[in-house]
TORLOSE-128942 format. One record per residue (C-alpha): x, y, z; residue number from 1; residue in one letter. Coordinates in steps of 0.001 Angstrom, whole numbers, plus 524288, in hexadecimal, padded with zeros to 5 digits. Layout:
N
+-------+-------+-------+-----+-----+
|     x |     y |     z |   n | res |
+-------+-------+-------+-----+-----+
|     X |     Y |     Z | NUM |   a |
...
+-------+-------+-------+-----+-----+
***
This chain:
299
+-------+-------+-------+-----+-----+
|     x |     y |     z |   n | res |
+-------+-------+-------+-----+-----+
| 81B47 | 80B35 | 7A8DB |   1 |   x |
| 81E39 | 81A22 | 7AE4A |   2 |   x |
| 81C1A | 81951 | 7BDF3 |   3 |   x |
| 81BF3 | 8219D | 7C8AB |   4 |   x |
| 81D41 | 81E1B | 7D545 |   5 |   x |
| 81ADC | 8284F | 7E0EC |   6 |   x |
| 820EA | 823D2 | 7EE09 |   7 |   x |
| 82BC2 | 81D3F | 7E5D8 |   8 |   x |
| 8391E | 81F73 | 7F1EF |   9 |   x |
| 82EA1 | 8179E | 7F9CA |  10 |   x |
| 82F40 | 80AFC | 80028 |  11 |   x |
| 82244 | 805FD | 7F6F1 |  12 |   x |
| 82552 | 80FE1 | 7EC01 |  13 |   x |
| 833E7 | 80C2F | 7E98F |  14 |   x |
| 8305C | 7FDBA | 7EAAE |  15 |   x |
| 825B2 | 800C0 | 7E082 |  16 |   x |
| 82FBB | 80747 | 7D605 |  17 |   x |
| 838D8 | 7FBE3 | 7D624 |  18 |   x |
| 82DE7 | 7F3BB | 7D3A0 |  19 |   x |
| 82927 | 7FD01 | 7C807 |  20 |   x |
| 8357B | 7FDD8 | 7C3F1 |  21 |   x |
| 838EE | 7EE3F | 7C275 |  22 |   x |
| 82E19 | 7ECED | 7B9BC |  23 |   x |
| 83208 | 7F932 | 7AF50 |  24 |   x |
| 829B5 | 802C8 | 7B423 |  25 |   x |
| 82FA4 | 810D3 | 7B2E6 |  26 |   x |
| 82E93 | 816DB | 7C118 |  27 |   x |
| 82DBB | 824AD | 7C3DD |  28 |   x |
| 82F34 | 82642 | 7D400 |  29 |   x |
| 82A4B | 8323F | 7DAD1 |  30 |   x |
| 82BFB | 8348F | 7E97C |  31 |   x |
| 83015 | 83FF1 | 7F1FC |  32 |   x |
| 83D5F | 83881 | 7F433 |  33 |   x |
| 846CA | 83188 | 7EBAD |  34 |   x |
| 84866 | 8239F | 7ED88 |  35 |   x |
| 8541D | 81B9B | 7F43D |  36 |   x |
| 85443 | 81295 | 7E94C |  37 |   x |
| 85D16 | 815F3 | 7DFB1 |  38 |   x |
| 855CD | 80A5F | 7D4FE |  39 |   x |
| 84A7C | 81364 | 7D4D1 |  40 |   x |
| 8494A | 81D2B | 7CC1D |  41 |   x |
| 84925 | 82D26 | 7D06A |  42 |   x |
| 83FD4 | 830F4 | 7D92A |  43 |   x |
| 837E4 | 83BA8 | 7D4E7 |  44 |   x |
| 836B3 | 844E9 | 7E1A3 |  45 |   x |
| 82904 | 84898 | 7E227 |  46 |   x |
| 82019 | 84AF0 | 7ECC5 |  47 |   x |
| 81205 | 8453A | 7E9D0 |  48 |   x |
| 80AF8 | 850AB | 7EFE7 |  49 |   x |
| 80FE6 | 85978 | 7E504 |  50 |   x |
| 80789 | 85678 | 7DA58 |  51 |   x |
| 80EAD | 86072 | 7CFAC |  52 |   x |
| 81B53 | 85A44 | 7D2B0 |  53 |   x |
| 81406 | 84A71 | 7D1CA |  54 |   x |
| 80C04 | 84CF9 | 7C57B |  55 |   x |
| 81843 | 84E15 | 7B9CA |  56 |   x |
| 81CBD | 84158 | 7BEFE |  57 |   x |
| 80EA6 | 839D1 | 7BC99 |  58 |   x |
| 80E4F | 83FDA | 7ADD6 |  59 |   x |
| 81088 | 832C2 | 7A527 |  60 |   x |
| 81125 | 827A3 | 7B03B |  61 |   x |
| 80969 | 81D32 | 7ADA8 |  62 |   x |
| 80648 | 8196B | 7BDD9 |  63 |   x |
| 80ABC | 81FCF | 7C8DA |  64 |   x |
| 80BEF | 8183A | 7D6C7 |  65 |   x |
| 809E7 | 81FC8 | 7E0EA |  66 |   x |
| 811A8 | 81B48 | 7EDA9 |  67 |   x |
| 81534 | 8280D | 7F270 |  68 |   x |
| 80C07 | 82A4B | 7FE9A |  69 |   x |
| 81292 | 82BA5 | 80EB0 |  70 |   x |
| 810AC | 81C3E | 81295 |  71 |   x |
| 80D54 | 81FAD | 81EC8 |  72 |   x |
| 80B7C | 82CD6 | 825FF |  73 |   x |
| 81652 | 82BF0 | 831E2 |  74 |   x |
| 81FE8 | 835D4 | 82D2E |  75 |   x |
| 816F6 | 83EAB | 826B7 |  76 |   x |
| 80BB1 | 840F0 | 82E38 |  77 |   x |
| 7FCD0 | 83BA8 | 82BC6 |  78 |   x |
| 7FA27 | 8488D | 82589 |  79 |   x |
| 805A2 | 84AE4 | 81D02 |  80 |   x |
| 80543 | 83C79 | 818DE |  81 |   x |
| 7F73D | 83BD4 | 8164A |  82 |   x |
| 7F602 | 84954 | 80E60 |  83 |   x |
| 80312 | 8433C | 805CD |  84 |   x |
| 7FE1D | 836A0 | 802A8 |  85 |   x |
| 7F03C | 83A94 | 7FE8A |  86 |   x |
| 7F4CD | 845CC | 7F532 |  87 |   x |
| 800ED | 83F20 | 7F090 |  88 |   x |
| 7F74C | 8347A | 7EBC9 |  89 |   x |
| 7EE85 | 83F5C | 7E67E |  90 |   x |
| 7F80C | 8449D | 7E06F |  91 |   x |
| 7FC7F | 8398C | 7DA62 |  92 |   x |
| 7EFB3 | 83684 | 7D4DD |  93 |   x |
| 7EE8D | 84525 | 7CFAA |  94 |   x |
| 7FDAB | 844F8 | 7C787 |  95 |   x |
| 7F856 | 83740 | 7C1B1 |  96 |   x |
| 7EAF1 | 83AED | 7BE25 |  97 |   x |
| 7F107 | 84785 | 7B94E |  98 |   x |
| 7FAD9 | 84194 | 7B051 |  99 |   x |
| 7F20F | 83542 | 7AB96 | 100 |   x |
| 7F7E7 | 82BA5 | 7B3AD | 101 |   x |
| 7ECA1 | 8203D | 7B60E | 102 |   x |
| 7F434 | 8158C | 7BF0E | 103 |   x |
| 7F87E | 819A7 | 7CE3E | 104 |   x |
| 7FBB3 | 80E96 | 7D851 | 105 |   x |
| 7FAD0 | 81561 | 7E501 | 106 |   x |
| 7FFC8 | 811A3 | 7F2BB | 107 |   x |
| 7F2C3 | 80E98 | 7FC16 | 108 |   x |
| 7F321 | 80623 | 80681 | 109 |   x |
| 7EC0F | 7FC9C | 8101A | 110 |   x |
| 7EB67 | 80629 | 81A77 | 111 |   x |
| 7E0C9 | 80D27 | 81159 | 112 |   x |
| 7D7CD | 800EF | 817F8 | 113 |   x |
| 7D843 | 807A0 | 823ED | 114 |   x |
| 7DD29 | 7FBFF | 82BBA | 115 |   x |
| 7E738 | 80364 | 83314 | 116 |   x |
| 7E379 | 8109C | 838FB | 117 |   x |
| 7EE02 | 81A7D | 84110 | 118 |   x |
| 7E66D | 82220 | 84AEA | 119 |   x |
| 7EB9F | 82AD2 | 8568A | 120 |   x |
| 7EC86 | 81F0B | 85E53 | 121 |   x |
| 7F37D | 81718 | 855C0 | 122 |   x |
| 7EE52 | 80C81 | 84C82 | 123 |   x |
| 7E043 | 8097D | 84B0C | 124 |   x |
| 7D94D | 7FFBE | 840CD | 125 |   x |
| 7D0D1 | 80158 | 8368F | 126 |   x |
| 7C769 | 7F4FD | 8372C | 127 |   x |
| 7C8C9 | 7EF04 | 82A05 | 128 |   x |
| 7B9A9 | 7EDC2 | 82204 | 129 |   x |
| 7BD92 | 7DE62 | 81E6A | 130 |   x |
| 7C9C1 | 7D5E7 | 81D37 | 131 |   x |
| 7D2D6 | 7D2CE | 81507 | 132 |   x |
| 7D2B7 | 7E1E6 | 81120 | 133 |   x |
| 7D13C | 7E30B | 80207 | 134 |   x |
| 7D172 | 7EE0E | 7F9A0 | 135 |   x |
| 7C20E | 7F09F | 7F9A4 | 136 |   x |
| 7C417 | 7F1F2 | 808B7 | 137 |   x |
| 7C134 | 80086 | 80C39 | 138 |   x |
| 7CAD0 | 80BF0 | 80FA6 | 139 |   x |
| 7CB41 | 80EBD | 81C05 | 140 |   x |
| 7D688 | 81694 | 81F72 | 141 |   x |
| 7D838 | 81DD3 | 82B8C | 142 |   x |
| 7E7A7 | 81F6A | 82D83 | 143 |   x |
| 7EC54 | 82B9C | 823FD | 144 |   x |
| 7F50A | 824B6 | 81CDE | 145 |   x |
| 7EB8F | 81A68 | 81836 | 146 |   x |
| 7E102 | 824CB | 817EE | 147 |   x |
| 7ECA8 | 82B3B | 80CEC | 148 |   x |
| 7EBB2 | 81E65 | 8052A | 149 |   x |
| 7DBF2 | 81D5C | 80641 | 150 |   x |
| 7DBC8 | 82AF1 | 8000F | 151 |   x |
| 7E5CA | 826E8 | 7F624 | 152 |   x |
| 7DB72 | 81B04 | 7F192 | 153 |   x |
| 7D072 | 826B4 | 7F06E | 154 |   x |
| 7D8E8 | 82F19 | 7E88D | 155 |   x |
| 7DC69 | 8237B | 7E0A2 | 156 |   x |
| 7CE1F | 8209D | 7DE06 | 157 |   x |
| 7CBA2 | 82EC3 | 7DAE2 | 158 |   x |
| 7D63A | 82FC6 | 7D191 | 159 |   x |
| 7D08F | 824A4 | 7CA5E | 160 |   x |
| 7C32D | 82BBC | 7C8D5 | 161 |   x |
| 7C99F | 83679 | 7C3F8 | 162 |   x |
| 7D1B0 | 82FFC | 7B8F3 | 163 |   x |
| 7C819 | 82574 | 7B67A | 164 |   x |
| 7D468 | 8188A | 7B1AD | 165 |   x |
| 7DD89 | 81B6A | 7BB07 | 166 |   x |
| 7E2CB | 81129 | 7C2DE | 167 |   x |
| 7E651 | 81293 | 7D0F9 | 168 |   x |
| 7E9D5 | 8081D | 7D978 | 169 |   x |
| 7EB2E | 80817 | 7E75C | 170 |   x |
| 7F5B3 | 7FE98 | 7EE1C | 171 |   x |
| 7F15A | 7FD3D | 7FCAC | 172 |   x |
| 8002E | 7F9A2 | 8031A | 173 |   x |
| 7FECF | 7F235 | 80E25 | 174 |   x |
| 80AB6 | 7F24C | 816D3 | 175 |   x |
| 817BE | 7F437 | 80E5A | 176 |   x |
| 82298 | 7EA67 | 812BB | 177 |   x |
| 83091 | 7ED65 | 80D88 | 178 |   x |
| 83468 | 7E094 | 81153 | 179 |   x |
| 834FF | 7D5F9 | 806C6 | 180 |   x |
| 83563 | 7CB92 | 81132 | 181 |   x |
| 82B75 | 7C878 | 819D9 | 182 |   x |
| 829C0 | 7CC3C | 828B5 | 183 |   x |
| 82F00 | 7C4A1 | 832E4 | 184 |   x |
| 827BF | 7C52E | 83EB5 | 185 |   x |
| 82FAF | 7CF44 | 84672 | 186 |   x |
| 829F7 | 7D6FB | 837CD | 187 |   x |
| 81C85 | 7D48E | 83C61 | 188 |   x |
| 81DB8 | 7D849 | 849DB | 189 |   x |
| 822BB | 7E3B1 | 84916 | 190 |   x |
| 81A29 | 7E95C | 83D03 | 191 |   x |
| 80DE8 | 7E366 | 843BC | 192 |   x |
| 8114D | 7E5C1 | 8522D | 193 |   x |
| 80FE4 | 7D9AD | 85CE2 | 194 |   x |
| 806C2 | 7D516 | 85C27 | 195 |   x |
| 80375 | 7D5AF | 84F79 | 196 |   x |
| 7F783 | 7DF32 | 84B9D | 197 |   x |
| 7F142 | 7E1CC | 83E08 | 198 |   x |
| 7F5C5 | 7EDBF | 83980 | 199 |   x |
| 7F0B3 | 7F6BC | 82F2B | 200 |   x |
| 7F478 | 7EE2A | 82305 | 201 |   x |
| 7EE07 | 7E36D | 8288B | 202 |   x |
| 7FB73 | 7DA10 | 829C7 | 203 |   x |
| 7FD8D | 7DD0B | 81BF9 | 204 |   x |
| 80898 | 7DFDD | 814BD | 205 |   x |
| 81047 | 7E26C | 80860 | 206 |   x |
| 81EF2 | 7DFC7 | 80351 | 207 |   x |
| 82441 | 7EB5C | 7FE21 | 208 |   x |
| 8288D | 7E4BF | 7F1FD | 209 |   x |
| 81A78 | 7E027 | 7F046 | 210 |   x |
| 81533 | 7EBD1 | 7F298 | 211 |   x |
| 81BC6 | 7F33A | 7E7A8 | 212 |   x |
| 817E8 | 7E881 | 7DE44 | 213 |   x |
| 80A13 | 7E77E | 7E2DE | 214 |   x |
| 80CF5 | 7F66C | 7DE10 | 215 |   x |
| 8119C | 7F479 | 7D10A | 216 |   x |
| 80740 | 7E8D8 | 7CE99 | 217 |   x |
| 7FD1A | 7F478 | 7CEAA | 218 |   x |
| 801F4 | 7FA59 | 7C30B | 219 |   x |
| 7FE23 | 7EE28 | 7BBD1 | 220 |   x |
| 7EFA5 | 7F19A | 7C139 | 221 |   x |
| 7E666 | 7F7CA | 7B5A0 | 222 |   x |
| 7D8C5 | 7F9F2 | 7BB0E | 223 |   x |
| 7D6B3 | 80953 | 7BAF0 | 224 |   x |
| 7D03B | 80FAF | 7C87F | 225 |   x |
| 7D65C | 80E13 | 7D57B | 226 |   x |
| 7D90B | 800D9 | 7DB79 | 227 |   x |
| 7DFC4 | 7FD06 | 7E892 | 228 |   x |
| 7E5C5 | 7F1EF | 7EBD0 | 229 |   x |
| 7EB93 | 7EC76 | 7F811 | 230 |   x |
| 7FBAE | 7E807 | 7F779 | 231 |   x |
| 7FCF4 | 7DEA0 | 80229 | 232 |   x |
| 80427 | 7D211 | 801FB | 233 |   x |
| 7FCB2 | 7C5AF | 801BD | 234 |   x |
| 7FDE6 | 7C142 | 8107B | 235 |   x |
| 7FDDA | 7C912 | 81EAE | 236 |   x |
| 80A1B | 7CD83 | 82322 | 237 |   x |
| 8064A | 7C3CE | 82E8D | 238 |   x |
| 7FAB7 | 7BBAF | 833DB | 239 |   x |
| 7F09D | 7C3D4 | 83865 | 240 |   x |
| 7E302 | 7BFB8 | 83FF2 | 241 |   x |
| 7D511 | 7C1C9 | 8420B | 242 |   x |
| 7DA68 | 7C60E | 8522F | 243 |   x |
| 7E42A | 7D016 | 84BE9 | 244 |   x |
| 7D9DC | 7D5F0 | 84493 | 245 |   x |
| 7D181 | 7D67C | 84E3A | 246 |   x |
| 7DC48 | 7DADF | 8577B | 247 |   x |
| 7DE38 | 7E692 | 84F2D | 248 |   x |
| 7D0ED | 7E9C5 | 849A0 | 249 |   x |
| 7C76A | 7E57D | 8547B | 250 |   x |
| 7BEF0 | 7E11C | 84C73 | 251 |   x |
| 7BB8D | 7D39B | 8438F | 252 |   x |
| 7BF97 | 7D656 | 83659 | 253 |   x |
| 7B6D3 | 7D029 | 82A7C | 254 |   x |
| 7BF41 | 7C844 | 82058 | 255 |   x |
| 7BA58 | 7C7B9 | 812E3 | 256 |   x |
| 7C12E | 7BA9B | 80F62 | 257 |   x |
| 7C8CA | 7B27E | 81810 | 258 |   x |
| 7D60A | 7B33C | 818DA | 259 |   x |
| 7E307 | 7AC16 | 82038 | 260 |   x |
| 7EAC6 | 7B587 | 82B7C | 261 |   x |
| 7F695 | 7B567 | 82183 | 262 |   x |
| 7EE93 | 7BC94 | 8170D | 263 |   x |
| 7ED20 | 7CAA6 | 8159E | 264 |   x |
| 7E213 | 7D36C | 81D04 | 265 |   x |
| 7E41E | 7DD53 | 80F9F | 266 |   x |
| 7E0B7 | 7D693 | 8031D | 267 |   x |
| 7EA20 | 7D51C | 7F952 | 268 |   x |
| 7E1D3 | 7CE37 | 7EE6E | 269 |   x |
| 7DF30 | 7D8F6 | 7E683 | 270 |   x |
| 7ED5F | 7DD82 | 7E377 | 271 |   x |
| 7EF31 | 7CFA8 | 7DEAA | 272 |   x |
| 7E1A6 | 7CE3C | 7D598 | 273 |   x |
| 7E59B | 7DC3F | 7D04A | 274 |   x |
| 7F36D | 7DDBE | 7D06C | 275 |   x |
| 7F86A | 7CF65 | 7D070 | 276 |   x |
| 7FF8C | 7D382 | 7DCC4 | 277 |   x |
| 801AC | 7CA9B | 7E915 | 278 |   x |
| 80A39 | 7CCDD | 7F23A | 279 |   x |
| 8175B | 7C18D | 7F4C6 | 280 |   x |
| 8142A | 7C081 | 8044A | 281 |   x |
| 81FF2 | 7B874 | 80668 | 282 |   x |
| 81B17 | 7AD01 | 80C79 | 283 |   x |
| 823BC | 7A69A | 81358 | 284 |   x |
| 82A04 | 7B1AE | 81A5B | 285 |   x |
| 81C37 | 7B20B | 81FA8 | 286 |   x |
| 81933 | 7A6D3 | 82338 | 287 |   x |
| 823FF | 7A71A | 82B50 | 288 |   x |
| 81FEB | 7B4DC | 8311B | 289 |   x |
| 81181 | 7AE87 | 83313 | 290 |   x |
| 8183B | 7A3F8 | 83BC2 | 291 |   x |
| 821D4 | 7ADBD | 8433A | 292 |   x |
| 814DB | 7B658 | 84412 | 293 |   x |
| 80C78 | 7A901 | 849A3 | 294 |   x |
| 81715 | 7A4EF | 8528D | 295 |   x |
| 81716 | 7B18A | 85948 | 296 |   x |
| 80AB1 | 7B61D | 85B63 | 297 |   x |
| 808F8 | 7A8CA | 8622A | 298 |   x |
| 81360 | 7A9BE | 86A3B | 299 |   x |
+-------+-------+-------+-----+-----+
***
């Protein structure tokens, strides 16, 4: 198959071209910089918020993945970032429908749940409506970057109205780790703080390499409207408990099934009934972070 890939010089996107490109796929990669990796093929320099100079490269793709959104709005700016990621996307959607294209795999992500929320004062929290948080759970972004990828899901849904058998799917990242290795506990301390809190994906997390496969799993995905899915691997990046959430909520959460403190708070079930995709959560790296973990929030 003829893809495109948007965001392809990117930590995700370039992972997600070498795994396109190991199974045959031809990959066309767009960005607004060339990639370091010389295996890749050219980079097509195009900024996403031009649509004139976007819509050629659509004409006679068969799915585009769209990757190419600001992860996070530090360097830019809440404004700048915001206004780019919600008419790149809309852009996006207007080349494809435009030149016929009827599969996109867009970037989202768990922050769209509203769990995490920046304010003036720092971080505040979303109360979540029910535990573990699934796909039907509502959006209820506050931040701007995750209210970006909540718009991105309406104009994916829109789209769909429009050109009634296209197919967009929504990957909600959790966390992306470029390690292939799991954390040790110095890891967790530091990305969690001492002591430990929940943060805004929930103690969830996500290999890169499984990320980009979770990505290329979706082309295999037929069923026409839009769909989102959660990519999270299979088990918490580390035990959490009822006093943590409470600790960072203040209030008593409702489970909808029970589950053990080394399972995840975001559901991953539905990536693997639809997409046949579970994460590999390296096990016995972590059980040996669990009992680091244990041993020192006893001591």
């Amino acid at each position: 198959m003829k893809l495109l890939v948007t965001g392809s010089s990117g930590r995700l996107g370039g992972a997600v071209v070498r795994e396109l490109l190991t199974c045959g796929h031809e990959v066309l990669c767009v960005d607004v910089r060339a990639s370091e990796d010389a295996a890749l093929p050219p980079t097509q320099l195009v900024n996403l918020l031009n649509l004139d100079a976007l819509a050629p490269l659509v004409m006679g793709v068969d799915a585009i993945f769209h990757l190419g959104n600001h992860p996070s709005f530090g360097k830019t700016g809440q404004s700048v970032g915001f206004a780019n990621n919600v008419c790149a996307t809309f852009n996006i959607f207007q080349a494809a429908l435009t030149a016929g294209v009827k599969k996109i795999i867009v970037a989202s992500s768990v922050q769209s749940y509203g769990n995490m929320s920046h304010t003036g004062e720092g971080l505040s929290y979303v109360v979540p409506r029910y535990l573990p948080v699934d796909e039907a759970h509502p959006l209820l972004a506050t931040n701007p970057y995750a209210q970006s990828k909540m718009i991105g899901e309406l104009q994916a849904e829109a789209l769909c109205r429009r050109a009634p058998g296209t197919q967009v799917v929504s990957l909600r990242y959790t966390g992306i780790w470029a390690m292939d290795h799991a954390p040790t506990e110095a890891d967790l301390w530091r990305m969690f703080q001492k002591p430990p809190r929940i943060a805004g994906s929930l103690f969830t997390y996500i290999r890169l390499s499984e990320a980009a496969r979770a990505t290329r799993l979706a082309l295999d995905f037929a069923l026409p409207g839009h769909h989102a899915f959660n990519v999270v691997a299979a088990r918490s990046v580390m035990p959490w408990s009822q006093a943590l959430l409470h600790d960072a909520y203040g209030a008593d959460i409702p489970f909808q099934r029970p589950i053990t403190p080394c399972e995840p708070l975001i559901c991953w079930h539905k990536a693997h009934k639809h997409l046949s995709f579970v994460s590999d959560p390296l096990q016995e790296d972590f059980k040996t972070a669990e009992r680091e973990h244990c041993r020192c929030a006893a001591s």
